[in-house]
C-alpha positions in Angstrom: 35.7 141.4 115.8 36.9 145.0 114.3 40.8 143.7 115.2 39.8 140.5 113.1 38.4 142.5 110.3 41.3 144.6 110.1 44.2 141.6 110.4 41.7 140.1 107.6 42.0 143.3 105.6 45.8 143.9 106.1 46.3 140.3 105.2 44.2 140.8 102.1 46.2 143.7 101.4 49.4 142.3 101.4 48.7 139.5 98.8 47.3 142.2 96.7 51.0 144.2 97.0 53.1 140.9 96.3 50.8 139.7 93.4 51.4 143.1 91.7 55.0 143.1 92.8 55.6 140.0 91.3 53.5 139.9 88.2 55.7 143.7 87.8 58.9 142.1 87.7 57.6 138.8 85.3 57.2 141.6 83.1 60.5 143.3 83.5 62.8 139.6 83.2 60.5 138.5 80.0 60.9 141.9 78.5 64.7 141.9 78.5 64.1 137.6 77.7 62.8 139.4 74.3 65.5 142.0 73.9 63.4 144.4 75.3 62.2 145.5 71.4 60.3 141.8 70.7 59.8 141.3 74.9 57.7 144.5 75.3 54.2 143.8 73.9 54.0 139.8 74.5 55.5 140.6 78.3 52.3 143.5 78.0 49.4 140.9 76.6 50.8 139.1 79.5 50.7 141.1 82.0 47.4 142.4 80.9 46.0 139.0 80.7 46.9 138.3 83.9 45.0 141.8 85.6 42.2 140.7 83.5 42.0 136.8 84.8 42.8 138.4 88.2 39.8 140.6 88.2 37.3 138.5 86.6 34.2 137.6 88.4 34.7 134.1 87.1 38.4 133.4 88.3 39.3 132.6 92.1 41.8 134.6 92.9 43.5 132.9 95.4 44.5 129.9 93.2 45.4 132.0 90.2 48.5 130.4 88.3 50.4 133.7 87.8 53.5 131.9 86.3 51.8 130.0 84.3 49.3 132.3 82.5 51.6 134.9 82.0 54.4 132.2 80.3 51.4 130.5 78.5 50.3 134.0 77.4 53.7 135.4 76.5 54.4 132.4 74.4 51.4 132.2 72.1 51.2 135.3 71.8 54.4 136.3 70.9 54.2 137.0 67.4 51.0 138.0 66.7 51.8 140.8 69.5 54.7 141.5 68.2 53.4 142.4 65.1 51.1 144.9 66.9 53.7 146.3 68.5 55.9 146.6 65.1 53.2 149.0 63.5 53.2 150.9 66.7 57.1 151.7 66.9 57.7 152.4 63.5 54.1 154.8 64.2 55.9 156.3 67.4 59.2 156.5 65.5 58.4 158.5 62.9 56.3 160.9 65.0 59.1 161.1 67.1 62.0 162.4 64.5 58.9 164.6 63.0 58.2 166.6 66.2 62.1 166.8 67.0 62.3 168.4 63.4 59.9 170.5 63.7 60.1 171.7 67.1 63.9 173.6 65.8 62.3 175.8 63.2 60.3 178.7 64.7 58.0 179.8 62.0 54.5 180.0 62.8 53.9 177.2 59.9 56.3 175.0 62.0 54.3 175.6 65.2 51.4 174.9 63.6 52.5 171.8 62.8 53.6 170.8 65.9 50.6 171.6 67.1 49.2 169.3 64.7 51.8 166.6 65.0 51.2 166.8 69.0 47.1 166.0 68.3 48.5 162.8 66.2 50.8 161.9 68.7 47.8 161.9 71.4 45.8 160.0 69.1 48.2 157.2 68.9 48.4 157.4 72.7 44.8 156.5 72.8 45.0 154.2 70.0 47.9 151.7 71.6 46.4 151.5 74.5 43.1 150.4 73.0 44.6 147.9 70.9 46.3 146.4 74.3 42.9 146.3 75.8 40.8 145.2 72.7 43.9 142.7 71.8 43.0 140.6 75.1 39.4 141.0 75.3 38.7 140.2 71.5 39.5 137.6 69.4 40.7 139.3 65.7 43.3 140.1 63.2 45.9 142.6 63.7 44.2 144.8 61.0 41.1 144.3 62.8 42.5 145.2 66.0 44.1 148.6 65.1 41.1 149.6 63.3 39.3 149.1 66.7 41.8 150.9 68.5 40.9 154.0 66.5 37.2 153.5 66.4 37.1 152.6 70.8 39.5 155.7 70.8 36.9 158.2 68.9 34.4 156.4 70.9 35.1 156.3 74.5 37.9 159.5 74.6 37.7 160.3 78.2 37.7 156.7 79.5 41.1 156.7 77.2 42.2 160.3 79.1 41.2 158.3 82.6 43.8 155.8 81.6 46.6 158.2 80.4 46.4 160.0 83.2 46.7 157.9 85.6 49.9 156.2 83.4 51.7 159.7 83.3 51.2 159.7 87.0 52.5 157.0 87.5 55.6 157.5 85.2 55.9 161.4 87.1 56.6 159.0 90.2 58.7 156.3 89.1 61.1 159.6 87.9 60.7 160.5 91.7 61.4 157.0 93.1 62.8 154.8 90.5 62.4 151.9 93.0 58.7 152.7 91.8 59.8 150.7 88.5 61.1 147.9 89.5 58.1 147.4 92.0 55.0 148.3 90.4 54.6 151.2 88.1 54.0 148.6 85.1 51.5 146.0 86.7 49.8 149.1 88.4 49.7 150.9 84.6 48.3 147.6 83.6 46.2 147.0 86.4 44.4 150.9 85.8 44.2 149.8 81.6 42.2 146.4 82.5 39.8 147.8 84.8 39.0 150.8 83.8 38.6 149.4 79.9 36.5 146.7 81.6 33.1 148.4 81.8 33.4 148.6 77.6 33.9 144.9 77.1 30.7 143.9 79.5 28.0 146.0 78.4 
């Protein structure tokens, strides 16, 4: 009987490690389909809707359509993601050349304001990835959605440092082994952001 359980468990296992495989590199081809700039965030919604089919109480996971959510998803999503995702570059862009700036100047005003421009950038850290999360777990406007991103961000801060966490970690090993990329690092990022954000959604 324990033999059984364990071949049960190892089978289990296994179909766990090739559904994330796979649903990591349907990320990776329609996010280079999009030019990587307009693939990222619908291949993301994607992705995410995917975890959060897959781990709903109400979906059988054994026949869930992979393919054909995360195409369905990518494609009516597209633009209405994308436009998420535009606020959210230009965002990171300017922070970016700002803390670049800054950071060549050694005046304590200028470290003070890296210091400051740091906090912001940490801010917007938590605030994309709650408009990911809120963006496929709430119907709303793009307005709507980044002001909820802020607001979930204020509200549930070490949920959001949970989730960052575990994504640096997981970029800290990809840098190790790259092979990390192209087999999970972005469905497992995905995987933490859906089921960790869960619990906010269902109370």
């Amino acid at each position: 009987m324990k033999q059984t359980d364990l071949f049960t468990r190892l089978y289990i296992g296994s179909e766990w490690i090739a559904k994330i495989v796979y649903i990591n590199l349907l990320w990776i081809v329609f996010t280079l389909a999009g030019l990587i700039i307009f693939g990222i965030f619908p291949s993301t919604i994607a992705l995410l809707m995917c975890f959060k089919n897959w781990l709903s109480k109400d979906t059988d996971e054994n026949d869930f359509p992979i393919f054909k959510t995360f195409l369905k998803n990518y494609k009516d999503e597209f633009f209405k993601s994308n436009k998420v995702g535009i606020v959210f570059i230009i965002i990171g862009f300017i922070l970016c050349v700002d803390i670049v700036y800054i950071a060549q100047f050694h005046s304590g005003l200028m470290k003070a304001l890296t210091i400051v421009f740091i906090s912001i950038s940490i801010v917007y850290l938590y605030a994309l990835i709650y408009s990911l999360v809120i963006y496929v777990n709430v119907t709303a406007s793009v307005k709507l959605i980044l002001k909820k991103s802020l607001l979930y961000s204020a509200a549930h801060p070490y949920r959001g440092l949970l989730i960052v966490c575990l994504i640096i970690g997981l970029l800290i090993l990809s840098l190790y082994f790259p092979v990390a990329i192209l087999l999970f690092s972005f469905s497992l990022a995905g995987f933490f952001m859906i089921k960790f954000s869960n619990p906010i959604f269902n109370m």
